[in-house]
N, C-alpha and C positions, 0 to 999 in steps of 0.2 A: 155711775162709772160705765164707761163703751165697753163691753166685753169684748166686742172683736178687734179692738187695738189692742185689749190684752193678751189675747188669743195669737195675734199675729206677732207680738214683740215676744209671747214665751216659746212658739215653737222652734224656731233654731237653735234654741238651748237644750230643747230635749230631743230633738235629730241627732244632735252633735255628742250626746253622751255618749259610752265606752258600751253601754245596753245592743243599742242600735249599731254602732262602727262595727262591732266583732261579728254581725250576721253576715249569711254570703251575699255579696254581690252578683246583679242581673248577669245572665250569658253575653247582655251587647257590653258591657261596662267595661272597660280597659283595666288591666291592672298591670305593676311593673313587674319583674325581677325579683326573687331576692336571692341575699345570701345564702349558698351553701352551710349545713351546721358545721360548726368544728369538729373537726374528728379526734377521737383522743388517741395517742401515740401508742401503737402498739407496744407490749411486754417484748422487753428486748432491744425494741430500736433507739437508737441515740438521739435526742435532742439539740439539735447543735445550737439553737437560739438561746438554750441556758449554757452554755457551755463559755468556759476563760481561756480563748488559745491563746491568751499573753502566758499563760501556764500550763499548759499543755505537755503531755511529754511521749513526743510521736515515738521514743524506740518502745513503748510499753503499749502501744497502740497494738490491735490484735489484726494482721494483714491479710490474715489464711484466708479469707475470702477474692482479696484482692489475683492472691497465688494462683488460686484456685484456676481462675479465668487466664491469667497472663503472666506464667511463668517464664523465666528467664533459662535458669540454670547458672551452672559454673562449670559447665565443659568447656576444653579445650580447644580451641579456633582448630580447623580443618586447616591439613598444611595446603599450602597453595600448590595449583595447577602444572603439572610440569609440559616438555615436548612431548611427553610417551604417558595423557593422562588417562590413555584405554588400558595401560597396563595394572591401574589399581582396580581392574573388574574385570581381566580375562590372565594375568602373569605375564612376566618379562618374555619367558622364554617362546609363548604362543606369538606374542606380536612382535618381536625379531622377527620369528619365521614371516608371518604374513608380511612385512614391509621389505622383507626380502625378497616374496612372491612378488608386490609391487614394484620395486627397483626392475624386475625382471621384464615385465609387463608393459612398462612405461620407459624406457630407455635403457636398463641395464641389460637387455637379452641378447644371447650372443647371436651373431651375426654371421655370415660368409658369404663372399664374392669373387669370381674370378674374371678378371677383366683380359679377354686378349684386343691388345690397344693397334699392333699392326702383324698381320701375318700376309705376307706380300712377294709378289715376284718381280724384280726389280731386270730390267732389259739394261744393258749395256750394248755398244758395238761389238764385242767376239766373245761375251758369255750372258750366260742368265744366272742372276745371284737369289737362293731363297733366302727372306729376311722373317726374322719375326722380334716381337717384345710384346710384352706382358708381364700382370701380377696379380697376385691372388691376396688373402687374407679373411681372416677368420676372427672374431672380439667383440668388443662392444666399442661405444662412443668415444672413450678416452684411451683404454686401453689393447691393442693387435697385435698377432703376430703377421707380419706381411713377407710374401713369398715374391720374388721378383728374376726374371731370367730374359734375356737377349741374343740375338747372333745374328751369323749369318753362317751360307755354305752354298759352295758351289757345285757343278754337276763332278768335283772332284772329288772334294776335303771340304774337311770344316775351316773356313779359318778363323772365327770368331765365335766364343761363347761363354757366357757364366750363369751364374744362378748368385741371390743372394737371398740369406734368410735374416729377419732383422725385427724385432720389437720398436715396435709404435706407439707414442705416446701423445697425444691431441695437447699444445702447447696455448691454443688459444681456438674462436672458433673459424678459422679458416688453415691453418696451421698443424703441421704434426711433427714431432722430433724423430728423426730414427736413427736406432743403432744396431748393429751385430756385424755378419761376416757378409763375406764376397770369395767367392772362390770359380777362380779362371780354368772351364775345361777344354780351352784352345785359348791363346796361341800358347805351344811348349815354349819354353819349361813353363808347367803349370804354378800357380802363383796361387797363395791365399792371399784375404785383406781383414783386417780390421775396417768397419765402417761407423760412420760416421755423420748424419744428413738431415736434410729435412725435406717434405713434402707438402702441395697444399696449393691454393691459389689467392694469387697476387692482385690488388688491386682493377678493377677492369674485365676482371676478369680469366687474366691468366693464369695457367694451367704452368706452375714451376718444379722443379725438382734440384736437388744439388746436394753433392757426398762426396766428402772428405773421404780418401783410402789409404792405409797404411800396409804397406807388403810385410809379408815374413821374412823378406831379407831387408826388409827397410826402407823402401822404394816408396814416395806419398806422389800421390796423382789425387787429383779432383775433376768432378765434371756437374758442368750445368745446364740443366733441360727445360725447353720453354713449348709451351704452344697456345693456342687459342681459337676458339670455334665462333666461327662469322657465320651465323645462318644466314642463310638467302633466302630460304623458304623454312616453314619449320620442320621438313624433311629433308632439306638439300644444305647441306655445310662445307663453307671452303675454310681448310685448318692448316696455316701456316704452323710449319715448326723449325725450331733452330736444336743443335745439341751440339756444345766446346767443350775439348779436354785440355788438362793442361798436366802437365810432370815438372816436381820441383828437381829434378835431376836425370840425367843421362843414363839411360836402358838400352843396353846395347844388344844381349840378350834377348830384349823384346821389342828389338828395332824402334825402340822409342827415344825422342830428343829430348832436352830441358825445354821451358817453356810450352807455349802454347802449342801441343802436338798435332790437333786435329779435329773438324767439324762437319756437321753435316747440315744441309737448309731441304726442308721441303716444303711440298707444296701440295694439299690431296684436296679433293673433292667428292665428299662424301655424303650418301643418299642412305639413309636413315627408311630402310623397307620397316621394321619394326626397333625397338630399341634394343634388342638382342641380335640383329640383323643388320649390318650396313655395309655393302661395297663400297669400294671407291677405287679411284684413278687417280697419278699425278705426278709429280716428278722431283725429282731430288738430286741435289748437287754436293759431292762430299772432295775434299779436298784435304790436304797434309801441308804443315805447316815449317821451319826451320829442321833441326837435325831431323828431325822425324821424314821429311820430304826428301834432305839426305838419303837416307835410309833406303828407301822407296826409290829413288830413281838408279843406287847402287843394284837392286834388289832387280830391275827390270820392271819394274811395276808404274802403273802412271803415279803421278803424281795427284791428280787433282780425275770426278769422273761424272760425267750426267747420266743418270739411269729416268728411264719411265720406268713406271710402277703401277703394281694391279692388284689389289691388296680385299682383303675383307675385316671388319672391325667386329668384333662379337663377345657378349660376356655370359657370366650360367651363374 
């Protein structure tokens, strides 16, 4: 018998036994992976791989861990956000005031103006007449009281003057309402009025005025005022003005006719040294119209007259 064909057919039998396999293998020899051992389920934790959710009964399930992390609650929703939602952390009565600070602050603060619009010396052929108009007023945005006065007078007498005090009401934004009195301290017999009006500018740019007046013996007269400023330079202004009256009735009294009694046109040019400061020069044409011119030519007086004029425009 060849021993060494024996020898060579039995050794891979005894290589490959369980002897040999469990010893270590060499540092260069590859080996895989293995599993992880199983680990056994901690006391306490749930198993859910043995577990029947076809049977299961979640209200008897224990949550409080769940709570723990991501409570809910069962309070009551927050009521919703009002206009005034800084008053549920300082009180109503604190932030009234302050938004009343603000209204002050921001457009509701009161104001005052006194505008004198023409104070002027008006040349005629055989006299010199002083003129003046203006008005004042004191308020805020929407709501004023407005002071307002005019005349004239000669190196004699007064023969024209009023004053009117009257509540101002802002109807839109170019527009104002007015109303209160009028009261005439020339020509005799002195007269009060009721008034009645509006103020504000027109389209373009003009500058309107018009009031309804009712006397204390009954007497209604209206009159309407226009002008508009043409700058030529943005210190030099040429400002055409008109001003008609009209009486729905016969004042005999105060030498006044029905209809349309009387108007004046001018014509000024005025130089704007500062906006509190402006002279000017110009001319004006005033004229009387039906009974009223009656009146007037009865009276000695002209009827119709051309003055130049030399005026200053100023306000505080």
């Amino acid at each position: 018998m060849n021993w060494r064909f024996l020898f060579a057919f039995a050794a891979p039998l005894v290589f490959a036994s369980p002897v040999f396999a469990q010893s270590d293998p060499p540092a260069t020899q590859m080996t895989w992976p293995t599993a992880p051992p199983r680990e056994t389920p901690e006391q306490g934790a749930v198993d859910h791989s043995r577990m029947d959710h076809g049977v299961m009964h979640h209200a008897q399930m224990d949550h409080r861990a769940a709570e723990a992390t991501d409570e809910v609650g069962n309070e009551p929703a927050p009521d919703a956000p009002t206009d005034h939602a800084a008053e549920r952390f300082y009180g109503a009565e604190e932030m009234a005031t302050a938004r009343a600070q603000l209204r002050r602050e921001h457009g509701g603060v009161v104001v005052s103006s006194l505008m004198v619009d023409r104070v002027e010396l008006a040349f005629a052929d055989d006299e010199t007449v002083f003129q003046w108009e203006g008005e004042g007023w004191i308020g805020g945005d929407l709501n004023r009281f407005v002071f307002k006065t005019e005349g004239e007078a000669t190196e004699d007498d007064v023969e024209g003057a009023e004053v009117q005090a009257l509540y101002s009401r802002a109807i839109g934004p170019y527009f104002d309402l007015q109303t209160g009195v009028r009261y005439d301290i020339e020509p005799s017999p002195n007269r009060a009025y009721a008034v009645i009006g509006f103020e504000g500018v027109a389209p373009y740019w003009f500058e309107t005025t018009g009031a309804l007046f009712v006397s204390d013996e009954g007497d209604v007269s209206a009159r309407l005022e226009g002008s508009y400023d043409a700058r030529l330079t943005q210190r030099l202004i040429l400002q055409p003005h008109a001003e008609i009256s009209v009486s729905a009735e016969d004042v005999p009294e105060l030498r006044r006719g029905s209809g349309f009694t009387d108007a004046e046109f001018g014509l000024r040019l005025r130089y704007d040294i500062t906006r509190v400061f402006a002279p000017y020069v110009g001319i004006s044409y005033e004229t009387r119209f039906g009974d009223t011119a009656d009146y007037a030519r009865a009276d000695g007086e002209d009827v119709s007259e051309t003055r130049l004029v030399v005026g200053l425009r100023t306000r505080f």
